[in-house]
Structure formats: structure tokens, C-alpha cells
ChimeraX commands (.cxc) that place a marker at each C-alpha (Angstrom):
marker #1 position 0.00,0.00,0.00 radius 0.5
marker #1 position 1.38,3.51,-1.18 radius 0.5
marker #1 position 1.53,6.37,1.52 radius 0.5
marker #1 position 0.87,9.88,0.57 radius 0.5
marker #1 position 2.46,11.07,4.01 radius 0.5
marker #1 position 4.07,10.65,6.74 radius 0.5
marker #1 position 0.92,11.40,8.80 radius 0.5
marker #1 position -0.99,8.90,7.61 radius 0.5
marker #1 position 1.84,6.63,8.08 radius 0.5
marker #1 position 1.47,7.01,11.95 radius 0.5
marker #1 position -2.15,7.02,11.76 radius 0.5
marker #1 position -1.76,3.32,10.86 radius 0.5
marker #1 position 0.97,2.50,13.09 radius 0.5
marker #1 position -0.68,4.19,16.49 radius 0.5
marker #1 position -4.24,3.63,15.63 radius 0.5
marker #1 position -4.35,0.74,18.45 radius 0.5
marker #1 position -7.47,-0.10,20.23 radius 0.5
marker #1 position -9.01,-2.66,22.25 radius 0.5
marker #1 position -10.86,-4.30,20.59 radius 0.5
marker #1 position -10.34,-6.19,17.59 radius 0.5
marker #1 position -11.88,-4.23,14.52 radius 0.5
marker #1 position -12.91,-5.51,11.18 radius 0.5
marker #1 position -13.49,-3.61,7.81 radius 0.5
marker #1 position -16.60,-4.82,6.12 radius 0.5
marker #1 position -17.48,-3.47,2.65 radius 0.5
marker #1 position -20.70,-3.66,0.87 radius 0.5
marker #1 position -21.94,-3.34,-2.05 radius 0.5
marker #1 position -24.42,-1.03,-1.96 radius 0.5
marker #1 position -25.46,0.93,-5.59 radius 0.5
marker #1 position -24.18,0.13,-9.04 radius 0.5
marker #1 position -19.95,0.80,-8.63 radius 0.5
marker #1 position -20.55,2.24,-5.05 radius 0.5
marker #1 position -19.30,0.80,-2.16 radius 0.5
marker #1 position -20.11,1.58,1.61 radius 0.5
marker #1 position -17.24,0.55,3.91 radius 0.5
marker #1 position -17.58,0.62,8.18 radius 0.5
marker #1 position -15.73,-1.13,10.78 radius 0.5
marker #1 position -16.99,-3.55,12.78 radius 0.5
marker #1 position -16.56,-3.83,16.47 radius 0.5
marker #1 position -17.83,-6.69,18.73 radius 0.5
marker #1 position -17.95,-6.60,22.22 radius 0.5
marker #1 position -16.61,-9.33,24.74 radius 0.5
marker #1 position -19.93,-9.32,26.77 radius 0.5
marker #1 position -22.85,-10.45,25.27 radius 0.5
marker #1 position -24.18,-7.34,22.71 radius 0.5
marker #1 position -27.49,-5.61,24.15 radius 0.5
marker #1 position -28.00,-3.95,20.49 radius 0.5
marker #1 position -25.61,-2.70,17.84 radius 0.5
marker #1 position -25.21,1.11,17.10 radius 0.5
marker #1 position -24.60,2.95,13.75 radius 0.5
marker #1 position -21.86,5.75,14.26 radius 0.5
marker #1 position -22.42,8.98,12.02 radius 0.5
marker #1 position -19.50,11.06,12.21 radius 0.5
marker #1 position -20.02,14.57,11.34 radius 0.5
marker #1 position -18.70,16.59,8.43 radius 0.5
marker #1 position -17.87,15.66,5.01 radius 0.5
marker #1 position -17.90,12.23,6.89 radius 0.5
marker #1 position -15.58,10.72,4.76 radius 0.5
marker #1 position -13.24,8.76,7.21 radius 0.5
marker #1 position -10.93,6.88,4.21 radius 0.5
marker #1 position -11.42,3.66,5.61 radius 0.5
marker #1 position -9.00,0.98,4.47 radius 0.5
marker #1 position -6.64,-1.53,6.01 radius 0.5
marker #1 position -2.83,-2.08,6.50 radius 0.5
marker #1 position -1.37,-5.52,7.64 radius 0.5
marker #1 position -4.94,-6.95,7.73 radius 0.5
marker #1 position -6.15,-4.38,10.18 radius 0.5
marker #1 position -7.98,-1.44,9.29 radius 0.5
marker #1 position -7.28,1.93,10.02 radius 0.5
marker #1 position -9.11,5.45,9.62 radius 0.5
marker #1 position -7.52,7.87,7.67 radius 0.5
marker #1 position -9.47,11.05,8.60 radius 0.5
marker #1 position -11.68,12.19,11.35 radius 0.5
marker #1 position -10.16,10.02,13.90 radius 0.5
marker #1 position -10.82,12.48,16.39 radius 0.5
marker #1 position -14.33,12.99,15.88 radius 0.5
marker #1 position -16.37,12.58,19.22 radius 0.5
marker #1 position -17.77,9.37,17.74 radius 0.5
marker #1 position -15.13,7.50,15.73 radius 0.5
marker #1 position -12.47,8.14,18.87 radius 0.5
marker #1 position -15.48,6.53,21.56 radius 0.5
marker #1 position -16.11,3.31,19.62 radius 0.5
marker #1 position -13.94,1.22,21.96 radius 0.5
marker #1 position -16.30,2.30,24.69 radius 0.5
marker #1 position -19.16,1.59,22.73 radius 0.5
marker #1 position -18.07,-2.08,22.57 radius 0.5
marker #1 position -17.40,-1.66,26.74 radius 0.5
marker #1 position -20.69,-1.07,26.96 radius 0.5
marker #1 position -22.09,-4.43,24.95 radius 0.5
marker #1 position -22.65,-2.93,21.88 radius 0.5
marker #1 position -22.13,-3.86,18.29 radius 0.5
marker #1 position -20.64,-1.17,16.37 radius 0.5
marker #1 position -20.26,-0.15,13.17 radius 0.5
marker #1 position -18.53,3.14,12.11 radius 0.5
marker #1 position -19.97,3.78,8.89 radius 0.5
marker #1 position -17.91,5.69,6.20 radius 0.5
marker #1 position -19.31,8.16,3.44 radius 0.5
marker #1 position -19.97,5.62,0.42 radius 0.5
marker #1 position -17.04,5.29,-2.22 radius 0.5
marker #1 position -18.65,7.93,-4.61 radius 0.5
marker #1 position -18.56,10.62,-1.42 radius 0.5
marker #1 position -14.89,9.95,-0.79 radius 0.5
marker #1 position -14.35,13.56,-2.48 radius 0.5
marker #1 position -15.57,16.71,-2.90 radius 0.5
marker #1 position -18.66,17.49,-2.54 radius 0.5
marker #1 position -18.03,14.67,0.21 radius 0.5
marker #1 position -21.65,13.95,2.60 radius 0.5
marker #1 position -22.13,18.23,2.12 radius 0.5
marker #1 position -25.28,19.98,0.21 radius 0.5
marker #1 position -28.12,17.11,0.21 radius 0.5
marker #1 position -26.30,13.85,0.37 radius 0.5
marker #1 position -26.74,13.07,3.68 radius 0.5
marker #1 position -31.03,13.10,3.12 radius 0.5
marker #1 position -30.67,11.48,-0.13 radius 0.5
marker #1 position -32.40,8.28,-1.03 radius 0.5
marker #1 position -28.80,7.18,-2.13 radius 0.5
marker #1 position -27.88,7.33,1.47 radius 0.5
marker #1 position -30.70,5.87,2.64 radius 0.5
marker #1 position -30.02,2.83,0.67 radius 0.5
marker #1 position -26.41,2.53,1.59 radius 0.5
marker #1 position -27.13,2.98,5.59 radius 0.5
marker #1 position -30.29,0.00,4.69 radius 0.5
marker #1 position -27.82,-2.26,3.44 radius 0.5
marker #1 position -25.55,-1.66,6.67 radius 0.5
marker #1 position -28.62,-2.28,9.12 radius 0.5
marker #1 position -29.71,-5.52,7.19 radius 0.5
marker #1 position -25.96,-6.40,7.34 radius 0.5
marker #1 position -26.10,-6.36,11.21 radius 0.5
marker #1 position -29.31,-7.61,11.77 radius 0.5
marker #1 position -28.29,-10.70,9.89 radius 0.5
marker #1 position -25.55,-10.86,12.14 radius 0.5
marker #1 position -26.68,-10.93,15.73 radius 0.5
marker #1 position -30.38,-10.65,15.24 radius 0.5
marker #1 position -30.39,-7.17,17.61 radius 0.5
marker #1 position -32.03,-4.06,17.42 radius 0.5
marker #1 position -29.85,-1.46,16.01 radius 0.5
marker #1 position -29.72,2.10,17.02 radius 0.5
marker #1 position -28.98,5.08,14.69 radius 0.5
marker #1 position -26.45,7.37,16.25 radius 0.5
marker #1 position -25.30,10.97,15.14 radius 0.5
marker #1 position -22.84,13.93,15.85 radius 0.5
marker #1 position -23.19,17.44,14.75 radius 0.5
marker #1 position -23.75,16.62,10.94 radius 0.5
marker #1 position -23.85,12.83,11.88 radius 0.5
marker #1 position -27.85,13.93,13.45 radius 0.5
marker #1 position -28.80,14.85,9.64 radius 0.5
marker #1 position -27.68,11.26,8.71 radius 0.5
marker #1 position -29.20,9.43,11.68 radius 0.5
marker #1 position -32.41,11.49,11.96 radius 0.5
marker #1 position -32.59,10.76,7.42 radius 0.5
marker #1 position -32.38,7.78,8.32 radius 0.5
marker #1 position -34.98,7.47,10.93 radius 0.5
marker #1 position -37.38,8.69,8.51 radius 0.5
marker #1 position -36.81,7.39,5.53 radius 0.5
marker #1 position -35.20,3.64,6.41 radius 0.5
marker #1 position -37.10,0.70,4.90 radius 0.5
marker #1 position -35.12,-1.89,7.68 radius 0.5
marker #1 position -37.02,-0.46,10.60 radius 0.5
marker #1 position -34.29,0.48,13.07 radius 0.5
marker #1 position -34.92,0.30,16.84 radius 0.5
marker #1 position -34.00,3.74,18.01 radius 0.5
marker #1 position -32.72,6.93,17.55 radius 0.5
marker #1 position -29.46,9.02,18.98 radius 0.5
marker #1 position -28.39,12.83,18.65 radius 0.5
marker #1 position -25.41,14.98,19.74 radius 0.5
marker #1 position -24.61,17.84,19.05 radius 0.5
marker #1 position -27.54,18.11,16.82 radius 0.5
marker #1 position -27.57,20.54,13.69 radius 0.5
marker #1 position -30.54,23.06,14.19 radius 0.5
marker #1 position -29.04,26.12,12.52 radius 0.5
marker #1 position -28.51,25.99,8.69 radius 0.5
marker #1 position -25.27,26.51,7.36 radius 0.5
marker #1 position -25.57,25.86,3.44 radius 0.5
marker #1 position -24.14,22.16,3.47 radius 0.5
marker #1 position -27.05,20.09,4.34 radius 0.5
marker #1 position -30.45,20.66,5.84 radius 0.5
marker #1 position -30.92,21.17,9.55 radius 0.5
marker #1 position -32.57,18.29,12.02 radius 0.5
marker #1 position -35.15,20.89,12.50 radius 0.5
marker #1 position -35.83,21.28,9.05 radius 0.5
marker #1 position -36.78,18.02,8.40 radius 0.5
marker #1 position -39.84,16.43,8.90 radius 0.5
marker #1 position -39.49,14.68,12.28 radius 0.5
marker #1 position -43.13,13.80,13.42 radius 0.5
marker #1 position -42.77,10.77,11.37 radius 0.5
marker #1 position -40.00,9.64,13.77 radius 0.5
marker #1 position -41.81,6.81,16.17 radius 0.5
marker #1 position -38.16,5.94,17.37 radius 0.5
marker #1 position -37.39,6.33,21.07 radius 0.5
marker #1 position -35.29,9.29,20.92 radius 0.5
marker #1 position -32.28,10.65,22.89 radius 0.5
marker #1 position -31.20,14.28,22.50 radius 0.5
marker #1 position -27.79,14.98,24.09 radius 0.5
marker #1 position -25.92,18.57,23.93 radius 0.5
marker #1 position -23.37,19.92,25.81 radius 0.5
marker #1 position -24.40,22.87,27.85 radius 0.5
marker #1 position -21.37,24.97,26.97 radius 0.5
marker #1 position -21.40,24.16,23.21 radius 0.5
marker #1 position -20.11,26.91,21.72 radius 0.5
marker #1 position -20.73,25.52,17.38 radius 0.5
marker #1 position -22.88,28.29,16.11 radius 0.5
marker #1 position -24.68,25.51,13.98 radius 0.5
marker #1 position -25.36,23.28,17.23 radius 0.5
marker #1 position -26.33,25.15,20.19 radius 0.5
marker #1 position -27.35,23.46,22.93 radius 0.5
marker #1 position -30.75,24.95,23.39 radius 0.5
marker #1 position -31.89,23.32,20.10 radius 0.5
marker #1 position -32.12,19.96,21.79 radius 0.5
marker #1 position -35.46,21.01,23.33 radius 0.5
marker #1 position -36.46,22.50,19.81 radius 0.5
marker #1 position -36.10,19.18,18.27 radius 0.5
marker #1 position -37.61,16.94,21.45 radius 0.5
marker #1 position -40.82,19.23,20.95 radius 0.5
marker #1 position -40.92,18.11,16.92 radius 0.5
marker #1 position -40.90,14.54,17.79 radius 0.5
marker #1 position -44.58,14.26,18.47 radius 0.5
marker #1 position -45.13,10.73,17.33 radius 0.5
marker #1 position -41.92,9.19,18.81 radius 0.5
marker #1 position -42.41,6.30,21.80 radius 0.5
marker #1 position -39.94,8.11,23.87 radius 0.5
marker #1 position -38.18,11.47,23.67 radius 0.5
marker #1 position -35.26,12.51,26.30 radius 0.5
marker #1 position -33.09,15.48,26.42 radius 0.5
marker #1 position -29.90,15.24,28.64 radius 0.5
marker #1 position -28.26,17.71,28.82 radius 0.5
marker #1 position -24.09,17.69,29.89 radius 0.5
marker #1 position -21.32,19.57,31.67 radius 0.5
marker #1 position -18.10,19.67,32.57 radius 0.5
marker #1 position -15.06,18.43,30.35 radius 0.5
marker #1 position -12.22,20.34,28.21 radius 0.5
marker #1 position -12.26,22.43,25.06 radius 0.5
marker #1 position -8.82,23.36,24.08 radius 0.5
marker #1 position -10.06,22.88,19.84 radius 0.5
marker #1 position -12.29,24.80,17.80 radius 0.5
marker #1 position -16.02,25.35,18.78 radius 0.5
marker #1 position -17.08,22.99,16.20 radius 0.5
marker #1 position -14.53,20.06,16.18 radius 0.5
marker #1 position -13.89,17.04,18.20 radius 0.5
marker #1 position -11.59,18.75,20.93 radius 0.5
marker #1 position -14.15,20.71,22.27 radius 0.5
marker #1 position -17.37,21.13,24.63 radius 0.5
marker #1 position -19.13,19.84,21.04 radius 0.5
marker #1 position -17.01,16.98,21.22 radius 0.5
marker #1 position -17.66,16.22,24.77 radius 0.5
marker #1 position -13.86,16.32,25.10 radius 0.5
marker #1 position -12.97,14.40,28.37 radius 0.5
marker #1 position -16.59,13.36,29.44 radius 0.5
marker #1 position -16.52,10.89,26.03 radius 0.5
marker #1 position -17.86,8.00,28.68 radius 0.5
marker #1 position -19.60,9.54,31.00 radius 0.5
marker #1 position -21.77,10.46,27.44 radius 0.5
marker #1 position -21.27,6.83,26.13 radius 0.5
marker #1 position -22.57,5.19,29.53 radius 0.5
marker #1 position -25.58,7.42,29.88 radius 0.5
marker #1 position -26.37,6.43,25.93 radius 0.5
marker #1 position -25.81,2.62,26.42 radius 0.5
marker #1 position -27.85,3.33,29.50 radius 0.5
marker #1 position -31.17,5.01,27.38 radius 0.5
marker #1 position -30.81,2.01,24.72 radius 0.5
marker #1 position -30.62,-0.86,27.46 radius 0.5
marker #1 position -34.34,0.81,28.78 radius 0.5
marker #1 position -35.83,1.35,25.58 radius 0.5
marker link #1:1,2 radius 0.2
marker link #1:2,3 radius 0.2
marker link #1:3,4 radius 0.2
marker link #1:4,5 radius 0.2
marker link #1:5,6 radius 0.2
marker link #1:6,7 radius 0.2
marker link #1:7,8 radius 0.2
marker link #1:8,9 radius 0.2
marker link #1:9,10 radius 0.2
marker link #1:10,11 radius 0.2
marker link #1:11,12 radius 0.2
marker link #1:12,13 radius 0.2
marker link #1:13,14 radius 0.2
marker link #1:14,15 radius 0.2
marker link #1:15,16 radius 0.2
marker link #1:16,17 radius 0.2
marker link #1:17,18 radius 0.2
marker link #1:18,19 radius 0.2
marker link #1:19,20 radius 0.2
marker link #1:20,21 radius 0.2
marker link #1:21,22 radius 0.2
marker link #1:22,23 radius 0.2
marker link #1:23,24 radius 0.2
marker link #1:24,25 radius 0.2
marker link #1:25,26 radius 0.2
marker link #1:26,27 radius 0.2
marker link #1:27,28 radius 0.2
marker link #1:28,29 radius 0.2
marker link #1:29,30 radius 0.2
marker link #1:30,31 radius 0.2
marker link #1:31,32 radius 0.2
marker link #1:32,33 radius 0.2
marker link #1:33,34 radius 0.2
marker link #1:34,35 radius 0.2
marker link #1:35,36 radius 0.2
marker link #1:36,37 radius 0.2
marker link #1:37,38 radius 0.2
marker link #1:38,39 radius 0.2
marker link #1:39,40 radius 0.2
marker link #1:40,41 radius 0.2
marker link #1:41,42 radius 0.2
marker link #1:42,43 radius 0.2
marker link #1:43,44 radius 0.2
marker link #1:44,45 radius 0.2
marker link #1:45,46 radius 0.2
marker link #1:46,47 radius 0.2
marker link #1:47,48 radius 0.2
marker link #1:48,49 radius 0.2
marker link #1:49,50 radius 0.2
marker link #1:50,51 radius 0.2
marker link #1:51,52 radius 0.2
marker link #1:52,53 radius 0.2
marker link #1:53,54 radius 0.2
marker link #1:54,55 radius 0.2
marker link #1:55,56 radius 0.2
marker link #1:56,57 radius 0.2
marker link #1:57,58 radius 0.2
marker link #1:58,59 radius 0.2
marker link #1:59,60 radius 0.2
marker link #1:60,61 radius 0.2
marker link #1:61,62 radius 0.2
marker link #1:62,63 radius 0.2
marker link #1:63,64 radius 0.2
marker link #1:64,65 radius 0.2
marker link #1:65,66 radius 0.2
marker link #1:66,67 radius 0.2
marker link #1:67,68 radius 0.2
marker link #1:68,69 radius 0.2
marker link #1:69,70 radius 0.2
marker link #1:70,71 radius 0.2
marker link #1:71,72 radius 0.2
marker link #1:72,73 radius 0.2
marker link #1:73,74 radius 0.2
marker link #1:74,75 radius 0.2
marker link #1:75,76 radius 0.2
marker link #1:76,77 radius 0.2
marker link #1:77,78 radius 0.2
marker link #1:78,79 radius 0.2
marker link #1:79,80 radius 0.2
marker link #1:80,81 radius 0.2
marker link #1:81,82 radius 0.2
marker link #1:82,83 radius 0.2
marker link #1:83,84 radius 0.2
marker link #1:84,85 radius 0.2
marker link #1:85,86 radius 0.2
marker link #1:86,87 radius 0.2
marker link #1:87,88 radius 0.2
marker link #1:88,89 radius 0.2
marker link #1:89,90 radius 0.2
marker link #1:90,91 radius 0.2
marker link #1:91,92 radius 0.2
marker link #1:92,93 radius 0.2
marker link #1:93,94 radius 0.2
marker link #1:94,95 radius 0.2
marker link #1:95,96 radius 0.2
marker link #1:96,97 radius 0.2
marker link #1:97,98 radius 0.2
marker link #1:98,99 radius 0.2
marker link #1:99,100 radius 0.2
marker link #1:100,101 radius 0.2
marker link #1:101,102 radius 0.2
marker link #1:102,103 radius 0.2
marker link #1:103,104 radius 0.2
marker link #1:104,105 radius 0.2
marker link #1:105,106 radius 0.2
marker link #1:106,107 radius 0.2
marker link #1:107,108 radius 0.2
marker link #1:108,109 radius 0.2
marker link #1:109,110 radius 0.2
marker link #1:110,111 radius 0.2
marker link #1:111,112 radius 0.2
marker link #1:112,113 radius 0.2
marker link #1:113,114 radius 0.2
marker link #1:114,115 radius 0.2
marker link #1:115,116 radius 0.2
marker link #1:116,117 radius 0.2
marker link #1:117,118 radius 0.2
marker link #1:118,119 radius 0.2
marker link #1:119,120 radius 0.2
marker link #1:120,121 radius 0.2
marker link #1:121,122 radius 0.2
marker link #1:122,123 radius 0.2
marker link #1:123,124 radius 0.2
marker link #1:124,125 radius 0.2
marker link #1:125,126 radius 0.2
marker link #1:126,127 radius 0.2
marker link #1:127,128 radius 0.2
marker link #1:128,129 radius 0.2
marker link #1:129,130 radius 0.2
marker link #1:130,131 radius 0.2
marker link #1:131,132 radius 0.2
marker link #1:132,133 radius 0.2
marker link #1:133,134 radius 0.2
marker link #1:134,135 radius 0.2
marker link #1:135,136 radius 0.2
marker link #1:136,137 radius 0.2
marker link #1:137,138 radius 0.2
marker link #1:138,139 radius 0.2
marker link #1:139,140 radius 0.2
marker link #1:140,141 radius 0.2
marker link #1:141,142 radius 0.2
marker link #1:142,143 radius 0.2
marker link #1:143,144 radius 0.2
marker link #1:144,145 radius 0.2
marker link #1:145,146 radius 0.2
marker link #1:146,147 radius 0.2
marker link #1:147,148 radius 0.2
marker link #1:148,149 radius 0.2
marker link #1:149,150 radius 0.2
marker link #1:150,151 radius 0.2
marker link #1:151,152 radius 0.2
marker link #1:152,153 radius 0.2
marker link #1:153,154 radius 0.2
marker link #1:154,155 radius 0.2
marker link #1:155,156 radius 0.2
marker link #1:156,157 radius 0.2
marker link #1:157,158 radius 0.2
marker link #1:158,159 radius 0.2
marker link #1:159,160 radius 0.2
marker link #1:160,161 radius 0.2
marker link #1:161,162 radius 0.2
marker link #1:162,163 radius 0.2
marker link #1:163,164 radius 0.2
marker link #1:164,165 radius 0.2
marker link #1:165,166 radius 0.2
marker link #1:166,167 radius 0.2
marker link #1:167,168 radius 0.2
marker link #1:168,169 radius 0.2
marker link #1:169,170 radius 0.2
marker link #1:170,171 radius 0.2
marker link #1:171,172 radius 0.2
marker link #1:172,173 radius 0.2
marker link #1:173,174 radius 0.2
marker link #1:174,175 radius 0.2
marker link #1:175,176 radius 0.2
marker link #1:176,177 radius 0.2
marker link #1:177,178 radius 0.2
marker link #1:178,179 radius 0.2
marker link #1:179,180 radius 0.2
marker link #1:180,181 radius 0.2
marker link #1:181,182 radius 0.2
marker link #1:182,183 radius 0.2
marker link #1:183,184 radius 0.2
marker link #1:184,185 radius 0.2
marker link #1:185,186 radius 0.2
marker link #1:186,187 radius 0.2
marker link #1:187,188 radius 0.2
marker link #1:188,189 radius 0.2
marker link #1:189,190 radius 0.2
marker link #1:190,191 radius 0.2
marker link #1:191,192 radius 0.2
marker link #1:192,193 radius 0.2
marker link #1:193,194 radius 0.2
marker link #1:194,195 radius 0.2
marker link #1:195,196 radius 0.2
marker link #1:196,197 radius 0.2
marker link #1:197,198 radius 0.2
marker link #1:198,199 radius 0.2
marker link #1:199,200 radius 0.2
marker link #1:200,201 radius 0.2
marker link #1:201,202 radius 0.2
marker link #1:202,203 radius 0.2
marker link #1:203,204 radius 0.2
marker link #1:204,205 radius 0.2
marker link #1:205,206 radius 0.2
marker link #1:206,207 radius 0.2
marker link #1:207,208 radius 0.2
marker link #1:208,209 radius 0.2
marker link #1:209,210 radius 0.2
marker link #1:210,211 radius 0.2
marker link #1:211,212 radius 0.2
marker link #1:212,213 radius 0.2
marker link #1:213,214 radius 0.2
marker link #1:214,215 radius 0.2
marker link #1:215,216 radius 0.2
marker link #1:216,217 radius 0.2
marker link #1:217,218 radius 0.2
marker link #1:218,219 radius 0.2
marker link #1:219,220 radius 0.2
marker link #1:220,221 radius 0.2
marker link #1:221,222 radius 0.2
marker link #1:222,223 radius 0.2
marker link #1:223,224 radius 0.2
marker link #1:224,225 radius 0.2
marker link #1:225,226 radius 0.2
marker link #1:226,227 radius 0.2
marker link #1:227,228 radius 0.2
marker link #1:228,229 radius 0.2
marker link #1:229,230 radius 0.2
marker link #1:230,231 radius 0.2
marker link #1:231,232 radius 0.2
marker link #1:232,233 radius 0.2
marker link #1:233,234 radius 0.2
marker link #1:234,235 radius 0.2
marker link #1:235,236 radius 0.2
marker link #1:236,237 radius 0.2
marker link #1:237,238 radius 0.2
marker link #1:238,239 radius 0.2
marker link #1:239,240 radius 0.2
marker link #1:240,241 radius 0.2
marker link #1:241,242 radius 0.2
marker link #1:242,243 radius 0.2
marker link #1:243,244 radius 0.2
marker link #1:244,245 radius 0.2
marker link #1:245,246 radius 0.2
marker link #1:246,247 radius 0.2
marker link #1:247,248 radius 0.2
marker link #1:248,249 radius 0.2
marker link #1:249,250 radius 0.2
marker link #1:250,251 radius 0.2
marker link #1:251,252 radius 0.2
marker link #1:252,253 radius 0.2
marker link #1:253,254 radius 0.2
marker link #1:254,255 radius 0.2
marker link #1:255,256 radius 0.2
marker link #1:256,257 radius 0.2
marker link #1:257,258 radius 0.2
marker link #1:258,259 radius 0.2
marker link #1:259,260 radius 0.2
marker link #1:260,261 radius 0.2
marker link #1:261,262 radius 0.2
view
């Protein structure tokens, strides 16, 4: 395998974790693949979970020695908590933007509520569910929640239950806000989790109630609302109160903890 630098060099030698992680690529539309890794858990899995990072969400997943590795957005909030995902009993996949999103325009200006994505994410869910036979859980991050919450509209393999954080509710121009879209046919029990002192001008925390009062059909709605942690990034990246820098399990826990109930 050809290296185009150094830094992605080390991204494959210290990308150690845990758990053992598998790349699984599927065949999803004509000459489009969609690649994520797949985690299993020791204990015996409670659900699997679909991690949306947010975006251009292309992650450039591939493998060296057999193993795979991320290329990009390693430090997204998701991508970097998947080990404790898999603590928690959890099946996880970390999904990748397809093989025809790998560039620009990446996941940006509509892809992300596309039926193309729609269909990719399907085949992933009936993927898993052949699998294990568990419910599987859609889970977002800042432009991860216009995935997920697509998803949980528009999905024709009937997943289990929804997940936000850091939830887009202010536009931007690269995709269509969670608020925008039309979220009373959700009937997934939802979970709405922002950080109190998140600072992304396109996720403020105080659009977590906005969406939990759009979800009028949904079994269950919860906001939860956190504190404390580290921001020593950018408002809107991973290192950051919108990353839940520092509190990543606390976060985790209390999500594995609203999908064991529900």
C-alpha cells in the first residue's frame, strides 16, 4: 500500500485499540461501495449502534497488515469513543461516506437526506441484523444527526431507536438542519444529548429542546443535557465542549444506558 504522508503513516501504526476491529465493505449501488468497521464486544451485545460522524464524513477507511485503520476524522467525538461503545455491549459499526462521497462534494449539500444514502445505511442495518439478530440504534454527531435522523425517517429496515449529539438546528448551506426536516414521522425512542457549553454556532445546545418538541409521534423522547469536560479545539470540532472532550464515557454510559431501557 502507497503512503501519501508521513501522517498517515502514523495514523496506521498508532491507531491501536481494544478491541479487535474488522473492515466490512458492501456493495451497496451500481460501482458504489459503503465501507464501516466492525466492532464486537466481549460481553454479550445488548443492540448494535450505527456511528455517524459529522462533516464531510468521509473517514478513508481501508486496512494495513490486515487491520484497518481510519484515515481522517479520527478524532471525531464518535469514531475516537467506539472502543467504549463495545465496553458497553454494543455492536458497532462506524460507517464511512460511500465510495462515490470519498471527495468533494463529500456527505455536504443534500447527500446526507438522499435516497442514495438511505439505501447505503439500509444495506448496513440488514448487514447487522443478519448478524446478531439485535435491534440497532442510529447514532449521530453534529452533521452525523442529519444522517441518523434521514435515516430514521426514511429507512425501509425499521431500526430500533434513535441518537443525537450535538444536533444541527441552525442551517449553514451544506445540508439541511434536524429541525428542518420532517421529524413527526420519527416513532423511534429518541435521545437528545448537547453539551451545555457548546459553543458551534450551527449546534447550540438549546436546540435539543427544539427538536424533542418536533418529535410528536416518537415512543420516547429525552433530552440530557451535559457539563463539565475540556475544550482546548475549535467550537465545532472534536476537541471541544461539542465533542464532549474528556466526558466521552460519561456520554457513552448514559447512551448505552437510554438504549438498554428502551
Amino acid at each position: 500500500m502507497k503512503y501519501k504522508n508521513l501522517l498517515t503513516l502514523c495514523l496506521v501504526i498508532f491507531s491501536i485499540n481494544i478491541y479487535a476491529e474488522e473492515l466490512v465493505i458492501l456493495k451497496t449501488r451500481p460501482d458504489v461501495e459503503q465501507r464501516f468497521i466492525l466492532i464486537k464486544p466481549e460481553k454479550p451485545a445488548i443492540a448494535s449502534v450505527i456511528l455517524f460522524a459529522g462533516g464531510r464524513g468521509a473517514l478513508a477507511l481501508d486496512t494495513s497488515f490486515g487491520s484497518p485503520y481510519i484515515g481522517k476524522q479520527e478524532n471525531n467525538f464518535l469514531v475516537r469513543s467506539r472502543d467504549i461503545f463495545a465496553e458497553q455491549g454494543l455492536v458497532v459499526a462506524v460507517v464511512d461516506a460511500a465510495s462515490d462521497r470519498q471527495e468533494k462534494p463529500w456527505m455536504f449539500y443534500g447527500f446526507r437526506d438522499s435516497d442514495e444514502h438511505v439505501t447505503d445505511i439500509d444495506h448496513v442495518i440488514s448487514y447487522l441484523k443478519k448478524q446478531n439478530n439485535l435491534p440497532v440504534w442510529l447514532v449521530g454527531t453534529s452533521r452525523g444527526t442529519e444522517s441518523a435522523a434521514t435515516i430514521a425517517i426514511d429507512s425501509k429496515q425499521k431500526p430500533h431507536g434513535l441518537i443525537l449529539t450535538s444536533s444541527m438546528t441552525e442551517e449553514n448551506g451544506k445540508g439541511t438542519a434536524v429541525t428542518e426536516m420532517e421529524l413527526e414521522k420519527i416513532t423511534l425512542p429518541t435521545l437528545i444529548a448537547s453539551h451545555e457549553n457548546d459553543g458551534c454556532h450551527v449546534t447550540p445546545p438549546e436546540g435539543a429542546e427544539e427538536i424533542a418538541g418536533m418529535l410528536t409521534k416518537a415512543k420516547k423522547v429525552e433530552v440530557k443535557m451535559f457539563s463539565g469536560g475540556d475544550e482546548t479545539g475549535r467550537a465545532c470540532k472534536g476537541s471541544s465542549y461539542h465533542g464532549f472532550q474528556d466526558i466521552e464515557e460519561d456520554v457513552v454510559k448514559y447512551i448505552s444506558k437510554f438504549i438498554r431501557e428502551n
